[in-house]
Backbone as numpy.savetxt, mean C-alpha at the origin, in Angstrom:
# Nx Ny Nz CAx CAy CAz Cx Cy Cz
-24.66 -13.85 -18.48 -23.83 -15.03 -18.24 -23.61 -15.18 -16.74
-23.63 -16.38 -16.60 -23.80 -16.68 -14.70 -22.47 -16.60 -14.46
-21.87 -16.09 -13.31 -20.81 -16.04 -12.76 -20.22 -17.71 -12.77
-18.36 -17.51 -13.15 -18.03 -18.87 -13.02 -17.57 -19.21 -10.91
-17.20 -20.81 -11.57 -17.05 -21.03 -9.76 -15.43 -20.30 -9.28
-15.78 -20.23 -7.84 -14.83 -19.70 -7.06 -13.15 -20.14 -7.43
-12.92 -21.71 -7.87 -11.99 -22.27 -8.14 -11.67 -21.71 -9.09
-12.40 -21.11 -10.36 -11.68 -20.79 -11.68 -10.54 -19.87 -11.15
-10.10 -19.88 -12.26 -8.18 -19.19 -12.16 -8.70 -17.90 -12.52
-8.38 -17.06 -11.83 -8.58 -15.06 -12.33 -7.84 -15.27 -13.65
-8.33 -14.24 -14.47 -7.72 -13.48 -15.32 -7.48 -12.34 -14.91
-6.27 -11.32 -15.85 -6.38 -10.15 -15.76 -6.99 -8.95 -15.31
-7.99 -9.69 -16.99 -9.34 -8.82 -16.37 -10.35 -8.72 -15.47
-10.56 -9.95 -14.38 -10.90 -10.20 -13.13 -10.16 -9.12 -12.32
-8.70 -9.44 -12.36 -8.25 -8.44 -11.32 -8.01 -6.98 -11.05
-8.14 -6.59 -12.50 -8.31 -5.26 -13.00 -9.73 -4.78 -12.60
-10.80 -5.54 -12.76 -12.17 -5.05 -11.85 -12.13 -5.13 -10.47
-11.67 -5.97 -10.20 -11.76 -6.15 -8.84 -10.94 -4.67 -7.71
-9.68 -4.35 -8.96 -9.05 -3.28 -8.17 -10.10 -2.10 -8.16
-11.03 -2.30 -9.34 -11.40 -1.17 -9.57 -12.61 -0.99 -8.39
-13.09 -2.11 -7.93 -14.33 -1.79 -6.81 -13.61 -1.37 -5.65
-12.23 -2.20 -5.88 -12.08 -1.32 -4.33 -11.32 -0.04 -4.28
-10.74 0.47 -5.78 -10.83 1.84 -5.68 -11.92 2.75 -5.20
-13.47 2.49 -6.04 -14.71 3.28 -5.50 -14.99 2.36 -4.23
-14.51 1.66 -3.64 -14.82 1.85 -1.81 -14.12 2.51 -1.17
-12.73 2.64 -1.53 -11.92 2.93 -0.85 -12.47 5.01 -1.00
-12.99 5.16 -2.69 -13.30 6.65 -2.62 -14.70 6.85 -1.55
-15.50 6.14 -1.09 -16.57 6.61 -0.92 -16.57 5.94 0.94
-15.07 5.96 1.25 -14.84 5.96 2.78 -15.52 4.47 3.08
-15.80 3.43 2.90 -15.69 1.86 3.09 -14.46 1.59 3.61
-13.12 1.94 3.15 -12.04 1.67 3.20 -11.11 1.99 4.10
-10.06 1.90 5.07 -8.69 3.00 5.27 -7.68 2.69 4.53
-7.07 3.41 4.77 -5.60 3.94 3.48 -4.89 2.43 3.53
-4.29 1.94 4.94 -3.88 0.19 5.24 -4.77 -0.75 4.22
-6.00 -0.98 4.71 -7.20 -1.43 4.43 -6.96 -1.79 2.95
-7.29 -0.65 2.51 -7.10 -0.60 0.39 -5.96 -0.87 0.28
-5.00 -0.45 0.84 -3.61 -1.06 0.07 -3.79 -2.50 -0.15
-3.84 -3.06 1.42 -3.78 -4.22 1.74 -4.68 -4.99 0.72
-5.71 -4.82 0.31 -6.47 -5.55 -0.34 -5.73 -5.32 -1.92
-5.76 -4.30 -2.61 -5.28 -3.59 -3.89 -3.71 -5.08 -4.26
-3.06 -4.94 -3.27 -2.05 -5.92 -3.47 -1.99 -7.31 -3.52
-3.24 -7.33 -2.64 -3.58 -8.82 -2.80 -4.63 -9.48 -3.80
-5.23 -8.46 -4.43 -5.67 -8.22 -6.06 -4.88 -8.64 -7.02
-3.86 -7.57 -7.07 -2.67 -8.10 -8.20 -2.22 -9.50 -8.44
-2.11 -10.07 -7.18 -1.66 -11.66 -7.40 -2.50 -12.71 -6.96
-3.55 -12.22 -6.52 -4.96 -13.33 -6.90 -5.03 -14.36 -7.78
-4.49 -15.56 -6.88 -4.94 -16.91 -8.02 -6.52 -17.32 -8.92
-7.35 -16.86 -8.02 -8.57 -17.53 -8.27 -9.60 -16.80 -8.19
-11.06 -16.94 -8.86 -11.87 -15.98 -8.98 -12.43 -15.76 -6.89
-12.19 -16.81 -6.33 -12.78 -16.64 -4.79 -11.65 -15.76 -4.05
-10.32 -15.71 -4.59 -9.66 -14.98 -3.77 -9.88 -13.33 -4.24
-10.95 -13.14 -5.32 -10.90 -11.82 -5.12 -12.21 -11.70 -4.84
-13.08 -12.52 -5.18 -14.64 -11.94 -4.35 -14.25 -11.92 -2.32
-13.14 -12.93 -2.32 -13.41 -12.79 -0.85 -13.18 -10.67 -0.66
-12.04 -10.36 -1.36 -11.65 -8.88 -1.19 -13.06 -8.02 -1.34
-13.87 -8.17 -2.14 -14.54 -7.44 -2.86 -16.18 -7.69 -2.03
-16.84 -8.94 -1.20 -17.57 -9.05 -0.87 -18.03 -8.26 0.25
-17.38 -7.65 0.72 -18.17 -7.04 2.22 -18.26 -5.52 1.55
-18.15 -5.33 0.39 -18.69 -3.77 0.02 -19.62 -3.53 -0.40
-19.91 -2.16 0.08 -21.61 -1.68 -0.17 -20.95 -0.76 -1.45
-21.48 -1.41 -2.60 -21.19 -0.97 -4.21 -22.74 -0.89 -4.74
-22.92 0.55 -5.82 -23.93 0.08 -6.62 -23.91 -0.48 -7.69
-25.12 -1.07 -8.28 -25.06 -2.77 -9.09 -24.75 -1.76 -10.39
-24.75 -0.37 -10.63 -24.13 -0.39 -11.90 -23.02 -0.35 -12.19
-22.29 -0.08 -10.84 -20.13 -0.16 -10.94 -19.96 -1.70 -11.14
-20.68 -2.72 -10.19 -20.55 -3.96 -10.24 -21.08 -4.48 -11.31
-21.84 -4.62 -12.12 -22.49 -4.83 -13.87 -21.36 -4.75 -14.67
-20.87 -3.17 -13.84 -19.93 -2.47 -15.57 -18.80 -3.54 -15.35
-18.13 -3.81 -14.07 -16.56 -4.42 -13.38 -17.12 -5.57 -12.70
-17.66 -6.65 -13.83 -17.61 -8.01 -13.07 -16.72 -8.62 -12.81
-16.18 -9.73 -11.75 -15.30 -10.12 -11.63 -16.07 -11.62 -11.59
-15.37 -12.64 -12.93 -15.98 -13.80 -12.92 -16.92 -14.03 -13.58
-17.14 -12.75 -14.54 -18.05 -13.63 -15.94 -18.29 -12.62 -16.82
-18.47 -12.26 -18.33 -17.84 -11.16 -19.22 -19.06 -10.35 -18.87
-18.32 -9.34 -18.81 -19.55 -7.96 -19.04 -20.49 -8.06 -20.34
-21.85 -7.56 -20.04 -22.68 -7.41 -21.37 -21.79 -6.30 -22.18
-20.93 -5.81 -21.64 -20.57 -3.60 -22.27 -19.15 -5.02 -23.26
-18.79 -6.09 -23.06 -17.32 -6.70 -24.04 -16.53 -6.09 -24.09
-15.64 -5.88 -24.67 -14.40 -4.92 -24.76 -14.32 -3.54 -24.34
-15.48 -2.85 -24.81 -15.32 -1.71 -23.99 -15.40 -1.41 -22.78
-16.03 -2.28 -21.61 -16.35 -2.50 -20.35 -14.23 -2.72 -19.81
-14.04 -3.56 -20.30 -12.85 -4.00 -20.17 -11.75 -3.02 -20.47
-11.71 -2.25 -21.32 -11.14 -0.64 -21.71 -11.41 0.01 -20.39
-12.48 0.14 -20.07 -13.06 1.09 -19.25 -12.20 0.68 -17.95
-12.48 -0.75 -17.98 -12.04 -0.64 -16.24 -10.29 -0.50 -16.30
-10.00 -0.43 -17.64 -8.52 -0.59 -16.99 -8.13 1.02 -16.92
-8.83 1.90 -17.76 -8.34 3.80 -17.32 -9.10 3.44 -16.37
-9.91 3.26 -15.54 -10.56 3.80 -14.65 -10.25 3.19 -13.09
-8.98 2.41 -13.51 -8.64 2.33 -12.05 -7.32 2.78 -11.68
-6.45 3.95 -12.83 -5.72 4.97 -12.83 -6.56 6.37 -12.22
-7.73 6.26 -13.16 -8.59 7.77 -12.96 -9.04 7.89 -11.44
-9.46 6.33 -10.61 -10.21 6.64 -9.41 -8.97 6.69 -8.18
-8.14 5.89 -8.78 -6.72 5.88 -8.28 -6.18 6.90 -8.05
-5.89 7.89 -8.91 -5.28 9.28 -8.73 -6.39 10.46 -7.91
-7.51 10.13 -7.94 -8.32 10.91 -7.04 -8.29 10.44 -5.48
-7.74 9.13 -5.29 -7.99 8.89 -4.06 -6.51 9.18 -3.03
-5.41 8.80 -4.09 -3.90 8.76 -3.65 -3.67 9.76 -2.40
-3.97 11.15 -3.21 -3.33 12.09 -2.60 -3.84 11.94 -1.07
-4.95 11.52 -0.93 -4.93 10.98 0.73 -4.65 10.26 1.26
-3.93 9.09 0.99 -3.64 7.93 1.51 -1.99 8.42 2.28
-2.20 8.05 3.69 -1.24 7.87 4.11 -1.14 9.31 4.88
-1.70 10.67 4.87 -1.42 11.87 5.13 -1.95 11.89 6.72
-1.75 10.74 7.53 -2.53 10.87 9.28 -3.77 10.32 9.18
-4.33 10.12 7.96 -5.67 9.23 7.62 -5.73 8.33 8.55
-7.25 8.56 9.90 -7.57 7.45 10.49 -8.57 7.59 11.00
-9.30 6.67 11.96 -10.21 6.73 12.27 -10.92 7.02 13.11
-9.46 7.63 14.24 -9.79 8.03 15.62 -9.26 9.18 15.71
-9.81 10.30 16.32 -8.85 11.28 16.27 -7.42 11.77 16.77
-6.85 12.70 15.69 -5.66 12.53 16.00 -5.39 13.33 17.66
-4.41 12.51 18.42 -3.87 13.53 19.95 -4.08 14.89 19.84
-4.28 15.52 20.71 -4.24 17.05 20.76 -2.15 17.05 21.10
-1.71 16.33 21.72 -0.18 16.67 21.69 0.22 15.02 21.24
1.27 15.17 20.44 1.75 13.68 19.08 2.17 13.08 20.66
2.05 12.10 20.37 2.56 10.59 21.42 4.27 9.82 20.46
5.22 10.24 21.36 6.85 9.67 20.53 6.71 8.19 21.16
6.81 7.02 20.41 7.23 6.10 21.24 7.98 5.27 21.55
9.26 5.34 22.45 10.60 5.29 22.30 10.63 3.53 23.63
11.23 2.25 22.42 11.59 1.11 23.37 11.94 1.14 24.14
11.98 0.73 25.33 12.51 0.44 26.43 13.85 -0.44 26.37
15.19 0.12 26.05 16.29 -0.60 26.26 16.70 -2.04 26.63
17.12 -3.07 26.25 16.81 -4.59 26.84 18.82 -4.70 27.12
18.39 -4.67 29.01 19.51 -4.30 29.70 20.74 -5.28 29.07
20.56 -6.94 28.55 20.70 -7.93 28.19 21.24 -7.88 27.21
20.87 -6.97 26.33 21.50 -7.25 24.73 23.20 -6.92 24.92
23.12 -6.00 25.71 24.72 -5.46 25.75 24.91 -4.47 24.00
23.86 -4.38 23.84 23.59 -3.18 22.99 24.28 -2.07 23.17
25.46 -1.38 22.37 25.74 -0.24 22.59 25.54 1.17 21.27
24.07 0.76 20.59 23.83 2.02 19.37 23.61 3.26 20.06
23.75 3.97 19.80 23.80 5.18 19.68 22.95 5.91 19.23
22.06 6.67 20.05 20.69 7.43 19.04 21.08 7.84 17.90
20.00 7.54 16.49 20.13 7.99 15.39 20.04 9.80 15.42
20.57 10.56 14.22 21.00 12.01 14.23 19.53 12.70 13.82
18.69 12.64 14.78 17.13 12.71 14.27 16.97 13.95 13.04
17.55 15.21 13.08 18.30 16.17 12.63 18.52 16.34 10.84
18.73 15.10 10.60 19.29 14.81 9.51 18.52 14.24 8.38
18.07 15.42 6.97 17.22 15.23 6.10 17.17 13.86 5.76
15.74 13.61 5.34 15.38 12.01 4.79 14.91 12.54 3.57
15.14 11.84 2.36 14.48 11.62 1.28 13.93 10.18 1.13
13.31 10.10 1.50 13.13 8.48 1.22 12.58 7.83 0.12
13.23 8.25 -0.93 12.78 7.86 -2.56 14.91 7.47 -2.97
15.25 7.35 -1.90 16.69 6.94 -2.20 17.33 5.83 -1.13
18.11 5.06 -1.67 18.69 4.04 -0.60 19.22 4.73 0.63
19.80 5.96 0.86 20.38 6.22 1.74 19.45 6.62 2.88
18.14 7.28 2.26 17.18 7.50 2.88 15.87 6.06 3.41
15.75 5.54 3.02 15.33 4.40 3.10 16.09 3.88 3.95
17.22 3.70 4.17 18.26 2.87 5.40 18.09 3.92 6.44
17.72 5.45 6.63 18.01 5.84 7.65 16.15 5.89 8.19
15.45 6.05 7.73 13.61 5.37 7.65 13.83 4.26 8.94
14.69 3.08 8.06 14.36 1.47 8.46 15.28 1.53 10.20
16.48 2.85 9.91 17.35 2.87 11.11 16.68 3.37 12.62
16.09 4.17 12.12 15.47 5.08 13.21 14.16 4.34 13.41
13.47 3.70 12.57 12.38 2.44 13.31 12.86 1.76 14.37
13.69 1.16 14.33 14.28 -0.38 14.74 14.64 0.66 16.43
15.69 1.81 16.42 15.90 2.39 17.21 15.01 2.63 17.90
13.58 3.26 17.46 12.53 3.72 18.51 11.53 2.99 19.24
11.35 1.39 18.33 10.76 0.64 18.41 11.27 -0.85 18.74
12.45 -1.37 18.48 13.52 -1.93 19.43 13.09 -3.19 17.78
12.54 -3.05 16.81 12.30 -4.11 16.03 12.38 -3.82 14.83
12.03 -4.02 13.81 11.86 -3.67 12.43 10.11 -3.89 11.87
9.27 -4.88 13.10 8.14 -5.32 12.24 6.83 -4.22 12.00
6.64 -4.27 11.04 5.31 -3.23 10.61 4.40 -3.43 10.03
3.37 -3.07 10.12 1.48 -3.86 9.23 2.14 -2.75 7.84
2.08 -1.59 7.97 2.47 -1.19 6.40 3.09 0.02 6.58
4.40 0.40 5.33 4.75 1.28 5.46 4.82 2.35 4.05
4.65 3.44 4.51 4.32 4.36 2.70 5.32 5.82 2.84
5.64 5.71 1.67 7.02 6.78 1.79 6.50 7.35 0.51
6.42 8.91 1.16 5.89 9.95 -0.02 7.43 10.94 0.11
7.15 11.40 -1.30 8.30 12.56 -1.08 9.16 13.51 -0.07
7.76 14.04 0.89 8.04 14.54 1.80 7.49 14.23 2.82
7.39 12.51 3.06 6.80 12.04 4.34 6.97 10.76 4.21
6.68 10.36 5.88 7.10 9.01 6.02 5.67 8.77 6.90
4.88 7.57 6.50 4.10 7.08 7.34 3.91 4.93 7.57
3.50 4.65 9.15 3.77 3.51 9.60 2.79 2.82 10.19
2.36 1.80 9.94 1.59 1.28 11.03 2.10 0.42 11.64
1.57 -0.36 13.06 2.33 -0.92 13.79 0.89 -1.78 14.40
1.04 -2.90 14.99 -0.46 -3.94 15.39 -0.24 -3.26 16.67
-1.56 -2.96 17.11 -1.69 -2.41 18.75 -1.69 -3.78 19.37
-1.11 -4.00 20.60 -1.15 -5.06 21.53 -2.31 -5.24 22.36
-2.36 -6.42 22.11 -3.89 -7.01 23.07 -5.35 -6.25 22.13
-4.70 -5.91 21.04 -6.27 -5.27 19.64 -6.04 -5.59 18.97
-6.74 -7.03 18.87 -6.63 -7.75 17.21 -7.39 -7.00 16.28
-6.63 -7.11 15.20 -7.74 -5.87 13.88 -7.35 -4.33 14.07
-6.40 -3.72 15.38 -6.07 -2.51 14.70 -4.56 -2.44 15.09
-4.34 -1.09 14.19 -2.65 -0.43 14.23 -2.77 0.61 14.67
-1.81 0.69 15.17 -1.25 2.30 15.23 -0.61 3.03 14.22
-1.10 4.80 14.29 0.01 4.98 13.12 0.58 5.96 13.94
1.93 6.29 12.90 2.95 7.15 12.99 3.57 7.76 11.79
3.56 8.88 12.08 4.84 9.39 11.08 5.82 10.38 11.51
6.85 9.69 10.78 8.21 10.68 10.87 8.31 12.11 10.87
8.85 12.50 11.93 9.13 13.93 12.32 9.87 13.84 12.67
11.24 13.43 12.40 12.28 13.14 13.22 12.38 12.12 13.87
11.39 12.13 14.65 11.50 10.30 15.94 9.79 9.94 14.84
9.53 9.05 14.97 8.03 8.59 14.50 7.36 8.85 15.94
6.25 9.88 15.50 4.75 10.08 16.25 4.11 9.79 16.14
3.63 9.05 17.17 1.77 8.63 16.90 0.72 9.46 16.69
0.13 8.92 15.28 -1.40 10.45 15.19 -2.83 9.74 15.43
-2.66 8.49 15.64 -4.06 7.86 15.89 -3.87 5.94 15.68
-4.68 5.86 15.57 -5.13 4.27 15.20 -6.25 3.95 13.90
-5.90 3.33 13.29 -7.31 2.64 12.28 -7.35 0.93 12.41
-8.45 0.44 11.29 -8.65 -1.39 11.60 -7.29 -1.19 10.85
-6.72 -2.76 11.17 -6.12 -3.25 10.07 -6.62 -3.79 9.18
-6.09 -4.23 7.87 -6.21 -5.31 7.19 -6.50 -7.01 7.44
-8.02 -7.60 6.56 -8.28 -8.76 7.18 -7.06 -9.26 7.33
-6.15 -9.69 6.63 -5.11 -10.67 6.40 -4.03 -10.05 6.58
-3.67 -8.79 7.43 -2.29 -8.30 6.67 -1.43 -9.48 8.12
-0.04 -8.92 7.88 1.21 -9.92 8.28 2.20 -8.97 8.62
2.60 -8.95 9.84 3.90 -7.88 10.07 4.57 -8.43 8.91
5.24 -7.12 8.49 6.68 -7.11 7.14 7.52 -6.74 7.75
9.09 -7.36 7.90 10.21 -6.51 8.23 10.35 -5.91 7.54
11.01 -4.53 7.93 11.29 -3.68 7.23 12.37 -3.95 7.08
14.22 -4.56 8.08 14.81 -4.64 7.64 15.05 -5.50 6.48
14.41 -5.90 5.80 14.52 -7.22 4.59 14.32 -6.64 3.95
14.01 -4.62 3.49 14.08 -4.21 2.21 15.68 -4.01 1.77
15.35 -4.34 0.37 16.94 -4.23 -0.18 16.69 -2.51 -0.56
17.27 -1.97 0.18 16.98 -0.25 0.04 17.59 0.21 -1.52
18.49 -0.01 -1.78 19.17 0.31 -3.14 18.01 -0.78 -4.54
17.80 -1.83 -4.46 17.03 -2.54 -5.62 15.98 -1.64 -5.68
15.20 -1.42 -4.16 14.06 0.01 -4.14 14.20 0.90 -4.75
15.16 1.60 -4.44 15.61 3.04 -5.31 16.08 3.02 -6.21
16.19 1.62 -6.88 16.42 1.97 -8.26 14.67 1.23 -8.89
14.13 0.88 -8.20 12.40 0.82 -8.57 11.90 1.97 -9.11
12.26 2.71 -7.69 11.43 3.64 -8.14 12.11 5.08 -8.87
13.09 5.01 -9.27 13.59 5.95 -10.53 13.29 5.36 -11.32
12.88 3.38 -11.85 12.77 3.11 -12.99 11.07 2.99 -12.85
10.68 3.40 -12.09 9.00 3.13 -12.17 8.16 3.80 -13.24
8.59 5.16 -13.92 7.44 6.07 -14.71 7.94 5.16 -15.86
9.29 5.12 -16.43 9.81 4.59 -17.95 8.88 2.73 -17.35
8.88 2.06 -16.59 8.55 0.91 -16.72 7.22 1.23 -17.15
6.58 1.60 -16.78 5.41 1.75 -17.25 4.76 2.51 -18.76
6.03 3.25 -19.16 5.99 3.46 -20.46 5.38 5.25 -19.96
6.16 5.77 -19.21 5.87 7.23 -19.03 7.04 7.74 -18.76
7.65 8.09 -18.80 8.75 8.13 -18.45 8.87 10.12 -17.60
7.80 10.60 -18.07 7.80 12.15 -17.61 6.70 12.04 -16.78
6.07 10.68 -16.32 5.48 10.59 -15.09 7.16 10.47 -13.83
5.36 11.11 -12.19 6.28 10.92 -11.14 5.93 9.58 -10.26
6.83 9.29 -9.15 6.01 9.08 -8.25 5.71 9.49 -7.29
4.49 8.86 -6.65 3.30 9.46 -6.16 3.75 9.47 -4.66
3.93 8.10 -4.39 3.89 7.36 -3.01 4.80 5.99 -3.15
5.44 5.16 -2.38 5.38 3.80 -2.21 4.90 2.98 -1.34
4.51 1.81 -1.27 3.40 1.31 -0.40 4.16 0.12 -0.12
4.54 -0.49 1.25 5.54 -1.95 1.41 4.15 -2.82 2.73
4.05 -3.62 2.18 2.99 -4.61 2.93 3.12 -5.80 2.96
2.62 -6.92 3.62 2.77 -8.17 3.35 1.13 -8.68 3.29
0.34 -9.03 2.14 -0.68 -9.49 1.81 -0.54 -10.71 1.54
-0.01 -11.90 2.00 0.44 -13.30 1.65 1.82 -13.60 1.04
2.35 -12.26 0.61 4.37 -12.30 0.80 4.59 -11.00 0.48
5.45 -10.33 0.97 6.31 -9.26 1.32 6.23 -8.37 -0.04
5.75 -7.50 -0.30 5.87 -6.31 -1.56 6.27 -4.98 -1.10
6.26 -4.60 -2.72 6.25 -3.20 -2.72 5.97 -2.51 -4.04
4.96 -1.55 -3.72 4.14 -0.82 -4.96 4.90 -0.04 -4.96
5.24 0.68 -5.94 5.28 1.94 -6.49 4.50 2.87 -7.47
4.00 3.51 -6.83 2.85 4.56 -7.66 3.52 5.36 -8.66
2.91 5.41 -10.02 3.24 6.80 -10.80 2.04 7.43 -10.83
2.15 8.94 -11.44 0.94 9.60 -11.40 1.83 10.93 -12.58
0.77 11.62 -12.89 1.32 12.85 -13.66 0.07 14.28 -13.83
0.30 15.06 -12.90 -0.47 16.23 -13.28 -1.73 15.42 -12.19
-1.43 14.58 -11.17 -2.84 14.17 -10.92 -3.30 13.04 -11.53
-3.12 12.76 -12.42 -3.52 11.52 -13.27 -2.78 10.40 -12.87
-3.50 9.43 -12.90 -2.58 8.00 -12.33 -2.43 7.38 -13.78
-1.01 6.94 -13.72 -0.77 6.57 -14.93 -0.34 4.54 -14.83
-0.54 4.41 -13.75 0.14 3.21 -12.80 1.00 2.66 -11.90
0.89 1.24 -11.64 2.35 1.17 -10.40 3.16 -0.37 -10.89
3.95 -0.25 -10.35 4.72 -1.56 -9.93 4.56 -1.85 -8.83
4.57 -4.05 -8.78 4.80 -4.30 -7.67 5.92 -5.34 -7.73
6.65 -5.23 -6.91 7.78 -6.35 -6.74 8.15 -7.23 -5.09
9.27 -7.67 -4.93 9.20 -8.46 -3.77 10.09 -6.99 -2.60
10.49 -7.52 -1.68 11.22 -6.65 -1.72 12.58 -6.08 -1.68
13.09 -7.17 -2.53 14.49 -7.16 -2.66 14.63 -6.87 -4.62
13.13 -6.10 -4.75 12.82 -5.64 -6.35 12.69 -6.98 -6.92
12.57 -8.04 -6.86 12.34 -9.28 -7.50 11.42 -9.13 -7.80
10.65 -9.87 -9.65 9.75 -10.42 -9.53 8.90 -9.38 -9.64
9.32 -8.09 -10.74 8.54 -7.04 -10.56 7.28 -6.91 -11.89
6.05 -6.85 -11.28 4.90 -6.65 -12.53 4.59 -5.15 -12.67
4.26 -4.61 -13.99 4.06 -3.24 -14.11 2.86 -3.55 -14.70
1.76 -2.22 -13.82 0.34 -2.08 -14.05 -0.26 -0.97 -14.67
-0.32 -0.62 -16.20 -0.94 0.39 -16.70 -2.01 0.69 -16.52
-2.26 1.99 -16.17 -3.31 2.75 -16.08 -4.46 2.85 -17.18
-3.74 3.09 -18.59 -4.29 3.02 -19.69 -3.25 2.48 -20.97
């Protein structure tokens, strides 16, 4: 069956393949950790069959992943093709996670971390007070999440960011390098945020404030993320906050390694879709 036109409206199952190619790009290094998010999110809410070939066209895939996960006209495999791709973009998902976000980039990291602290604006008549660098973060909780978004704004004099991902025991950031269209900088939290390198950005991504997360609707996301999804003795993995054409935020579950799925919502938790794995 010939592929339909670009205008048709995605289905589901369009976007469920489509995540799934760029899971195996994102496994077979096509991708960076920004990169796949950025696209992965803008998958989920894909109006039209062209807004996900645009995601999906510049990858070097072989024609039997692309056969099995067409996007835009039924597989010869029918229902089972369609089974398939929806475990299998938990299964390629949970193999790829555990790296996303861990200093992943493309340049190597400093031999000594680079802190990079704003330059004061004599003008504001600003009188904050350095944040208590000192002071544990969990950032899978509102309180932690406000002190994340506090100590940004402090080191960086702003809130705006290409993407930000909060794992259990880590915080990582990108930021648009100036005068380099197409890349970021990253950083992660050690107390002050360090720079460990640079990767591309995302075709389309969009600084996100960070202050515009509702930190508490978050943290209660993601305690309700494993039961939304119908796991409830799943964890999560990671959270992922980006702006791919409006402001989100994923939340990963996973269990034993296994990806079991995520949520995405706005980021004041609005408007939240849950994505099974299987």
């Amino acid at each position: 069956m010939s592929p339909l036109r670009d205008s048709t409206r995605a289905r589901d199952l369009d976007r469920t393949n489509a995540r799934w190619l760029l899971d195996a790009a994102y496994a077979e290094g096509q991708l960076g950790a920004g990169e796949y998010h950025d696209r992965i999110a803008q998958a989920a809410s894909a109006a039209t069959l062209r807004d996900l070939r645009d995601l999906t066209s510049d990858l070097q895939l072989p024609a039997s992943v692309v056969d099995t996960h067409p996007v835009g006209r039924r597989s010869t495999r029918g229902r089972a093709a369609a089974v398939a791709a929806i475990v299998g973009v938990g299964l390629v998902a949970s193999a790829v996670a555990v790296a996303v976000g861990r200093g992943e980039s493309d340049s190597a990291t400093p031999d000594t971390p680079v802190v990079v602290v704003a330059d004061p604006d004599p003008g504001s008549g600003s009188d904050a007070s350095p944040p208590d660098l000192t002071k544990p973060v969990d950032a899978f909780t509102a309180a932690g999440i406000d002190i994340v978004v506090d100590r940004y704004r402090f080191q960086f004099g702003d809130t705006a960011a290409t993407s930000l991902a909060l794992y259990p025991d880590a915080v990582r950031v990108t930021r648009a390098v100036p005068g380099a269209p197409g890349r970021s900088d990253v950083y992660e939290l050690t107390g002050s945020f360090v720079h460990t390198g640079t990767e591309a950005s995302p075709p389309k991504a969009t600084p996100v404030e960070l202050d515009q997360i509702d930190s508490a609707a978050l943290a209660r996301l993601i305690a309700e993320a494993p039961a939304r999804i119908g796991e409830p003795a799943g964890r999560v993995e990671h959270v992922y906050v980006t702006d791919s054409g409006r402001p989100t935020v994923t939340v990963y579950v996973q269990d034993g390694g296994r990806g079991l799925g995520y949520v995405v919502a706005g980021l004041d938790g609005s408007g939240a879709q849950t994505i099974r794995a299987n």
